[in-house]
C-alpha positions as CSV (number, residue, x, y, z in Angstrom):
1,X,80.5,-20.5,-0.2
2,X,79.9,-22.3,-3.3
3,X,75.4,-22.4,-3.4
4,X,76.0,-26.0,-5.6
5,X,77.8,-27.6,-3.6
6,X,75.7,-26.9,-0.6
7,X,73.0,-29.9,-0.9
8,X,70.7,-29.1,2.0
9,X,70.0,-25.5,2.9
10,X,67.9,-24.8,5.7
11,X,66.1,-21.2,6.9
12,X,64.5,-20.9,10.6
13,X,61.6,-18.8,9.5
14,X,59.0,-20.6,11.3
15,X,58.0,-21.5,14.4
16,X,60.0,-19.4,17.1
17,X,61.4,-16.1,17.6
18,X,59.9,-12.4,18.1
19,X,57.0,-11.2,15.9
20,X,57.4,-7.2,15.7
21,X,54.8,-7.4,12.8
22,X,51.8,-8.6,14.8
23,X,49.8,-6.3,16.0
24,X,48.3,-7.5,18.5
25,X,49.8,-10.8,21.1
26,X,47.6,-11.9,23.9
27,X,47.6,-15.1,26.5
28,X,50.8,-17.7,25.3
29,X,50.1,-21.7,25.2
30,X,51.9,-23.2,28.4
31,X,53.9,-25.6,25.8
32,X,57.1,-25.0,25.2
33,X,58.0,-22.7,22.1
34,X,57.7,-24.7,18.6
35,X,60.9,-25.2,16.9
36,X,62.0,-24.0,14.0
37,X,61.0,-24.7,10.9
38,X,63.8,-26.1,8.4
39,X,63.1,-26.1,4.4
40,X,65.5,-28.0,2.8
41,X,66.9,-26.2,-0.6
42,X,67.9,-29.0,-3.5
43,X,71.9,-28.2,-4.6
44,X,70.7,-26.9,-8.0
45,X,67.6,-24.9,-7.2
46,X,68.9,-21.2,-8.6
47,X,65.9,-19.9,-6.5
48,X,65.4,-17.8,-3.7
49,X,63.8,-19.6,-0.5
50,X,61.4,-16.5,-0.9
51,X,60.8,-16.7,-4.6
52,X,60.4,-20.6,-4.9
53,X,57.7,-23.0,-4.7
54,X,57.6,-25.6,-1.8
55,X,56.2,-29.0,-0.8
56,X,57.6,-31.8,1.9
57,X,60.0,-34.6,1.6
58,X,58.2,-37.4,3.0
59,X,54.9,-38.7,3.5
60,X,53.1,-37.9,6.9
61,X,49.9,-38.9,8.2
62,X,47.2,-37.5,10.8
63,X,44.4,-39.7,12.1
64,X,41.6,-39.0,13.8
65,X,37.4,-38.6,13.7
66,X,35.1,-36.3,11.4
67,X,33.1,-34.1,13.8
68,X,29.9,-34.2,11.7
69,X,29.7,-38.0,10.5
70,X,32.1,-39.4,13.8
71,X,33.6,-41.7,11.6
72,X,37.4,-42.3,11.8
73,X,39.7,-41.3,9.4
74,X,43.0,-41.3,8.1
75,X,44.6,-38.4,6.1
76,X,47.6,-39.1,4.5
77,X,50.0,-35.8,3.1
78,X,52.3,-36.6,-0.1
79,X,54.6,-35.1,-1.8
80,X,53.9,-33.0,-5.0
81,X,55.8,-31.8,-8.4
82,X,55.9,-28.4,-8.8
83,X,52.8,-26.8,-10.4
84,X,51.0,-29.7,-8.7
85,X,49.0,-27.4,-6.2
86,X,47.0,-28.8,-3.0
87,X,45.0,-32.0,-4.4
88,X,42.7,-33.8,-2.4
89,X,42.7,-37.2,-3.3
90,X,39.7,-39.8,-2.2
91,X,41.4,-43.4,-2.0
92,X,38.4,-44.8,-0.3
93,X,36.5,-45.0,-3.5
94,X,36.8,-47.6,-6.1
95,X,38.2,-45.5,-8.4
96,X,40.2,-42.9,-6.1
97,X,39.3,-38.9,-7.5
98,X,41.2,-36.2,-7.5
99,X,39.7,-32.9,-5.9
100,X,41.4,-29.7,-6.8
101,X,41.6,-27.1,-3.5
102,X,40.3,-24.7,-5.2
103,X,37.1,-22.4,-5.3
104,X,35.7,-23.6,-8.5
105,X,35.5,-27.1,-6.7
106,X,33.7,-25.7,-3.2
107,X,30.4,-26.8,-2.4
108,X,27.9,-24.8,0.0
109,X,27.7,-26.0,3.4
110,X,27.0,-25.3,6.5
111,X,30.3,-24.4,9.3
112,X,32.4,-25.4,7.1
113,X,34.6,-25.7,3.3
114,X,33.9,-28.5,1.6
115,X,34.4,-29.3,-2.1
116,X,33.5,-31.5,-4.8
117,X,34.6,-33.6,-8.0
118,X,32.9,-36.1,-10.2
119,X,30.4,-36.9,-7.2
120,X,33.3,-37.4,-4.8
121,X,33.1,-35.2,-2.0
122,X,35.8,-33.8,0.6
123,X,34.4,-32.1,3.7
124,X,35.8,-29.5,6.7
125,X,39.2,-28.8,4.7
126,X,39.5,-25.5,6.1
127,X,41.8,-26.5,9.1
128,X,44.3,-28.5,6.7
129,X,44.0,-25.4,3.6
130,X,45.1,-23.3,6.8
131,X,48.3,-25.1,7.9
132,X,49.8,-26.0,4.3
133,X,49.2,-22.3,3.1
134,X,50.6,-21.4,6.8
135,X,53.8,-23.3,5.9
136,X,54.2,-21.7,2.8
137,X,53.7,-25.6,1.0
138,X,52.5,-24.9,-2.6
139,X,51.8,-28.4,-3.7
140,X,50.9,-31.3,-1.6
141,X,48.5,-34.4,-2.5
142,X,46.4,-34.8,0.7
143,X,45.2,-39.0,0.5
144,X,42.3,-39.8,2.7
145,X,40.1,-42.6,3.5
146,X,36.5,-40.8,4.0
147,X,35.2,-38.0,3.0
148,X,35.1,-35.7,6.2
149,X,38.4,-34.6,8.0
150,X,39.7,-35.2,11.1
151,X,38.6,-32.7,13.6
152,X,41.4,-33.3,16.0
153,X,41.4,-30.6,18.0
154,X,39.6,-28.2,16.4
155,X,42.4,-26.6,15.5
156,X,45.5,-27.3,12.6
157,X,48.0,-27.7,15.2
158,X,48.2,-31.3,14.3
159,X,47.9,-31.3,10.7
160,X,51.4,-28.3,11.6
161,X,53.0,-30.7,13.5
162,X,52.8,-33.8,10.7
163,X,53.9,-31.3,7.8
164,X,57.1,-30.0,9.8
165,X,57.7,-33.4,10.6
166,X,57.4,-34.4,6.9
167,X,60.3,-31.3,6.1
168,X,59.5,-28.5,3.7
169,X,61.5,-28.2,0.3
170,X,62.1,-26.2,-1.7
171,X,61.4,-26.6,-5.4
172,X,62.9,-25.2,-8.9
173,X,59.9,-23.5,-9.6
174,X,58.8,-19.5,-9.2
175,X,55.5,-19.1,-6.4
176,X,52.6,-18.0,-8.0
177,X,50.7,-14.8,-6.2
178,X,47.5,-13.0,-6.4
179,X,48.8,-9.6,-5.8
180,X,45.6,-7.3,-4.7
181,X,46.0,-4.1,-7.1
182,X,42.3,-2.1,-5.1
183,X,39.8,-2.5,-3.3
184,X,37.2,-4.8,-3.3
185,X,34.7,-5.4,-0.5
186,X,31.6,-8.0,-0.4
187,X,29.0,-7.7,2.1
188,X,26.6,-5.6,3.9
189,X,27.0,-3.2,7.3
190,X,26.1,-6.5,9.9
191,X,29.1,-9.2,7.5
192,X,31.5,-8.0,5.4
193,X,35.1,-8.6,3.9
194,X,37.1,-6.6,2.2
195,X,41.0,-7.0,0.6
196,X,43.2,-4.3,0.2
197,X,46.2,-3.5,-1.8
198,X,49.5,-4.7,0.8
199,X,52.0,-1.4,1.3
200,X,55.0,-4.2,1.5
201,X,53.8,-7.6,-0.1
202,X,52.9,-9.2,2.6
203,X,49.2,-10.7,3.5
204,X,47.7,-8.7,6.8
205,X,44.8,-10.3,7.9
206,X,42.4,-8.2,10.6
207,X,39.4,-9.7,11.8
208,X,36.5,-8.0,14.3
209,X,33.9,-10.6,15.5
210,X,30.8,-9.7,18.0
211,X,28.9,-11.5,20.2
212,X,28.3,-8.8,22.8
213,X,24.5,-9.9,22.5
214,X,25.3,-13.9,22.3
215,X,27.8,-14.7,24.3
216,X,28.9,-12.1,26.9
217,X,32.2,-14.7,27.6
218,X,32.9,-14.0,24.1
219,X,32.3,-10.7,24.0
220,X,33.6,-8.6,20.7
221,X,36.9,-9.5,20.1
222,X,39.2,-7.7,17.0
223,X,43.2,-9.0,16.7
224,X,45.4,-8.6,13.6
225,X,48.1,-10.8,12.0
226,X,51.0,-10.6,9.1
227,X,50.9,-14.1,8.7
228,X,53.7,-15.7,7.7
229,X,55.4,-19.3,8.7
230,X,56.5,-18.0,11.9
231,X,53.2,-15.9,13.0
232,X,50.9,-18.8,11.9
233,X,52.5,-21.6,13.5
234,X,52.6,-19.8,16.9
235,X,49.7,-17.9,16.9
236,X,47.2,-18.9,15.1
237,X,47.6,-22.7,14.3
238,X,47.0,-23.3,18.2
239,X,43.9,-21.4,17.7
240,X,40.2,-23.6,17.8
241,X,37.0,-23.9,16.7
242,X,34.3,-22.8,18.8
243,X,30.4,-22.5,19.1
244,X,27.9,-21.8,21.9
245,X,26.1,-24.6,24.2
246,X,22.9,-24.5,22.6
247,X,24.5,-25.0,18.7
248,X,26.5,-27.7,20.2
249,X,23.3,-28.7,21.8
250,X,20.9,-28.8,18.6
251,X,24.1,-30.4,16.5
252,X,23.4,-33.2,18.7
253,X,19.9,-32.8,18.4
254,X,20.2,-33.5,14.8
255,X,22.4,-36.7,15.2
256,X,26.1,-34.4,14.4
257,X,29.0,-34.7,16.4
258,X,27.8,-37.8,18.6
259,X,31.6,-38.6,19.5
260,X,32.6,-34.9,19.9
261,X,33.4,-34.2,23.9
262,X,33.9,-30.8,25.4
263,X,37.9,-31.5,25.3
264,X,37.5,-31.8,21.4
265,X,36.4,-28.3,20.6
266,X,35.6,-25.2,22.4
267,X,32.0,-25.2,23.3
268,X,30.6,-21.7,25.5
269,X,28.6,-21.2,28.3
270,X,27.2,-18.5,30.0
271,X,30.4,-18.9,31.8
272,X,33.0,-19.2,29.1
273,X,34.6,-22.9,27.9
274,X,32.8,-25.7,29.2
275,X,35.3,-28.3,30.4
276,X,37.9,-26.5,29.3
277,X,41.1,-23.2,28.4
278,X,41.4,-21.1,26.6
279,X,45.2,-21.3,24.8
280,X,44.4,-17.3,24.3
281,X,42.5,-15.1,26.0
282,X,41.4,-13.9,22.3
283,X,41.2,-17.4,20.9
284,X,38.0,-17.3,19.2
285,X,38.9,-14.4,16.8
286,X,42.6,-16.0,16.1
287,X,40.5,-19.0,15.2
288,X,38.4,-16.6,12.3
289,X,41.2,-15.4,11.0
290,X,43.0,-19.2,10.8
291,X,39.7,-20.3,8.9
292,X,40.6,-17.0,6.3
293,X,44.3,-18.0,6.0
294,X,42.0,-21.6,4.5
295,X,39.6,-20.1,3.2
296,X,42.4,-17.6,0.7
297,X,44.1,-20.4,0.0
298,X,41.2,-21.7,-2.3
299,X,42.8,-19.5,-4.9
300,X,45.3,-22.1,-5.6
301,X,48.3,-19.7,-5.2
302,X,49.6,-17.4,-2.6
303,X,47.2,-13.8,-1.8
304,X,49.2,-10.6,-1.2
305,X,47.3,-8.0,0.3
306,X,45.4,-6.8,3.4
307,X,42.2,-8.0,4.4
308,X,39.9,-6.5,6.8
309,X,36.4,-9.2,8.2
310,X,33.9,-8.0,10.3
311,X,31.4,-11.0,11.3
312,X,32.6,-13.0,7.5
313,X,32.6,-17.2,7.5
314,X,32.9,-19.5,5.2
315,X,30.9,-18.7,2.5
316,X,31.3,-14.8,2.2
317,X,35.3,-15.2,2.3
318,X,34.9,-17.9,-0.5
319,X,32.9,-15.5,-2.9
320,X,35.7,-13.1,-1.9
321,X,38.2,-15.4,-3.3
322,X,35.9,-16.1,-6.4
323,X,36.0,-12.3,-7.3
324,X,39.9,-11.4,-6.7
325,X,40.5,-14.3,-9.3
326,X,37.4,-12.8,-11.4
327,X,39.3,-9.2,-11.2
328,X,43.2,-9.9,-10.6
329,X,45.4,-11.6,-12.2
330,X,47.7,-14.4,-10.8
331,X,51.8,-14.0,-11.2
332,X,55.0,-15.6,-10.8
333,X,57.0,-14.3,-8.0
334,X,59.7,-11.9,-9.5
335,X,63.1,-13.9,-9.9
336,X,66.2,-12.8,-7.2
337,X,69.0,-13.8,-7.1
338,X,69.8,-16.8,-4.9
């Protein structure tokens, strides 16, 4: 078949099917499997699907309420040239900014990634860093109306479910990596992260979490991932936020997450969920490792290699990310044939 005169090209990479990568596979959402994920290839992109840079074809949009501030919000996805990267962009302002997703631009705080430009502020972006780098989407301008993220569901199942709806395309333009050449590890013996050099070019991500002592409904909990399109969207996008009663308890205390309900993120009691299921019986540490897949992302390029968290958030995976760039050097995908 002639390649040029095929105008739309589409792979099922995402989505559905078997996983004989994943290590480990637990309790299964009692949805229906998600469909597959089509990426529509321009006729005179000379590029392999693997090789090539993506973004989506139309706009989509995901409205909901920040969990900290309870005010409502509207984020609104774009299209993006190639080279563009993930851009956050604050309309709401008189004079909209532009916020690069990257580390240089993250700002400490507490639970969560936020990050900064010019005085403009974008807050919680973990959960929407995790589904465009889950989708393989390179470069995407994320519009919003207030400064804090929808919560949703606590999860980036929604944020998933607007970008496939949106389509992924493929652009004329080679995917930039940060390949992992050794070891690096950041941490001490009770939190600690460490990325590895990946056997086959893919990005392994293995996460151990504890709270034995905490939360006995929690208990310690340790699964393992090769993400890719089809792993992330099935099981880990699903995958939510949680935190024990008495946080949630002294959030409120402090005015946060006055609109939150028990439906809205996973909150533990001595029993387990209160007012609510568990999608997996391992959700909480499928949840960590969705935060890393956001967290790596704040490279600004794709991260091959394997990566190995015991008790990490936020902050120590960041500093990770700060210290690959430091030490590594970012690529071009080598060229195949298409």
């Amino acid at each position: 078949m002639d390649r040029r005169a095929s105008a739309r090209r589409r792979r099922n990479k995402a989505c559905q099917g078997s996983d004989r990568n994943n290590v480990r596979r637990t309790a299964r959402l009692s949805s229906s499997p998600f469909p597959p994920l089509p990426i529509t290839r321009p006729a005179n992109c000379p590029l392999s699907l693997t090789t090539c840079q993506h973004t989506i074809e139309t706009i989509a949009s995901v409205k909901g309420f920040g969990y900290w501030s309870g005010i409502d919000v509207c984020v609104e996805f774009r299209p993006a040239e190639p080279d563009t990267g993930i851009i956050f962009v604050r309309r709401d302002l008189e004079a909209p900014v532009r916020i690069p997703a990257t580390v240089q631009y993250r700002v400490q705080a507490p639970r969560r990634t936020n990050l900064s430009n010019h005085g403009a502020t974008v807050e919680m972006v973990e959960h929407i860093m995790a589904a465009l780098a889950g989708l393989e989407i390179d470069n995407c301008e994320v519009w919003i109306d207030q400064s804090e993220m929808p919560g949703c569901d606590g999860s980036s199942l929604k944020f998933v479910d607007a970008l496939k709806g949106a389509g992924v395309v493929a652009q004329d333009a080679l995917r930039k990596q940060l390949i992992i050449r050794e070891i690096t590890r950041l941490g001490d013996s009770d939190y600690w992260i460490e990325a590895r050099p990946s056997p086959n070019g893919s990005t392994k991500i293995r996460y151990r979490m504890d709270y034995a002592d905490s939360c006995a409904a929690i208990g310690r909990q340790t699964a393992e991932f090769v993400v890719d399109p089809e792993v992330f969207c099935r099981e880990l996008a699903p995958s939510r936020t949680f935190m024990l009663e008495e946080e949630a308890n002294w959030l409120l205390s402090q005015g946060f997450g006055t609109r939150v309900q028990h439906r809205d993120v996973l909150v533990f009691g001595e029993n387990g969920p209160i007012d609510n299921e568990l999608r997996f019986d391992d959700e909480c540490v499928r949840h960590k490792i969705l935060d890393i897949v956001g967290d790596l992302a704040l490279a600004g390029c794709h991260v091959v290699g394997e990566f190995i968290a015991h008790r990490s958030g936020h902050r120590l995976n960041a500093d990770l990310v700060k210290v690959l760039l430091n030490e590594g050097t970012v690529v071009e995908t080598r060229r195949l044939s298409a």
